[in-house]
ZAMARGU-4260 file (C-alpha; in steps of 0.2 Angstrom, whole numbers, plus 5000, padded with zeros to 4 digits):
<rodrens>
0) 5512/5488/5519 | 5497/5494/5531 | 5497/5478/5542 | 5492/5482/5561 | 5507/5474/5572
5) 5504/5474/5593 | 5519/5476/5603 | 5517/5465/5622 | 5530/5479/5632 | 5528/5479/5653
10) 5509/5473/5654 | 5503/5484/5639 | 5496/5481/5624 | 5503/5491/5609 | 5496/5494/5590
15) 5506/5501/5575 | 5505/5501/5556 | 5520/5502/5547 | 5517/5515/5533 | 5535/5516/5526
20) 5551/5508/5525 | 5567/5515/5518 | 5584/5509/5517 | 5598/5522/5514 | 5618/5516/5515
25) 5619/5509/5532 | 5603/5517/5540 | 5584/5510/5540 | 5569/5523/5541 | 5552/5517/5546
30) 5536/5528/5545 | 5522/5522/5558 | 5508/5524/5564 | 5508/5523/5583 | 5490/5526/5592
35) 5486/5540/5578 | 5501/5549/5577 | 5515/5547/5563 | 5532/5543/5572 | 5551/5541/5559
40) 5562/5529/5567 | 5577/5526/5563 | 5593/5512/5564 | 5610/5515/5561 | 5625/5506/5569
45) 5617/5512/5587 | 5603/5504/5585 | 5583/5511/5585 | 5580/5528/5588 | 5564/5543/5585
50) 5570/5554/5572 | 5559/5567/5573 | 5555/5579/5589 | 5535/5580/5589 | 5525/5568/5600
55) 5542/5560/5611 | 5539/5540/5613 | 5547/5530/5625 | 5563/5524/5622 | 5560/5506/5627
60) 5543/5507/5614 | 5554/5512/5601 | 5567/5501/5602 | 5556/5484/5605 | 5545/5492/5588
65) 5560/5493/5579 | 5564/5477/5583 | 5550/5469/5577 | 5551/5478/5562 | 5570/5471/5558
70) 5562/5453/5563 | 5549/5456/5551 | 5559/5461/5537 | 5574/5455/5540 | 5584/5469/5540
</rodrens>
């Protein structure tokens, strides 16, 4: 994948590089790359979460990421 996307969220300017995508049943995981640190998101019939409990990101971040990423791959 490794394509640099930039996210437009409250005046600032973010860049992440999708390292890995996974479907499983009903629940999408995406490994990034978010300002040098790897974050897992997730979507399941909530919607876009952080899976894992190291560096937190802001919930608005994440979702307006996962987003993009279900644009992008239509998923």
């Amino acid at each position: 994948m490794g394509q640099v996307f930039t996210i437009s969220l409250e005046g600032a300017k973010f860049h992440y590089q999708l390292l890995k995508l996974k479907l499983r049943n009903r629940q999408v995981e995406s490994e990034i790359l978010l300002q040098g640190n790897t974050v897992t998101l997730y979507k399941d019939d909530k919607g876009w979460s952080q899976k894992e409990d190291a560096l937190p990101v802001v919930e608005e971040l994440v979702r307006a990421i996962g987003n993009s990423i279900s644009l992008r791959y239509r998923i």
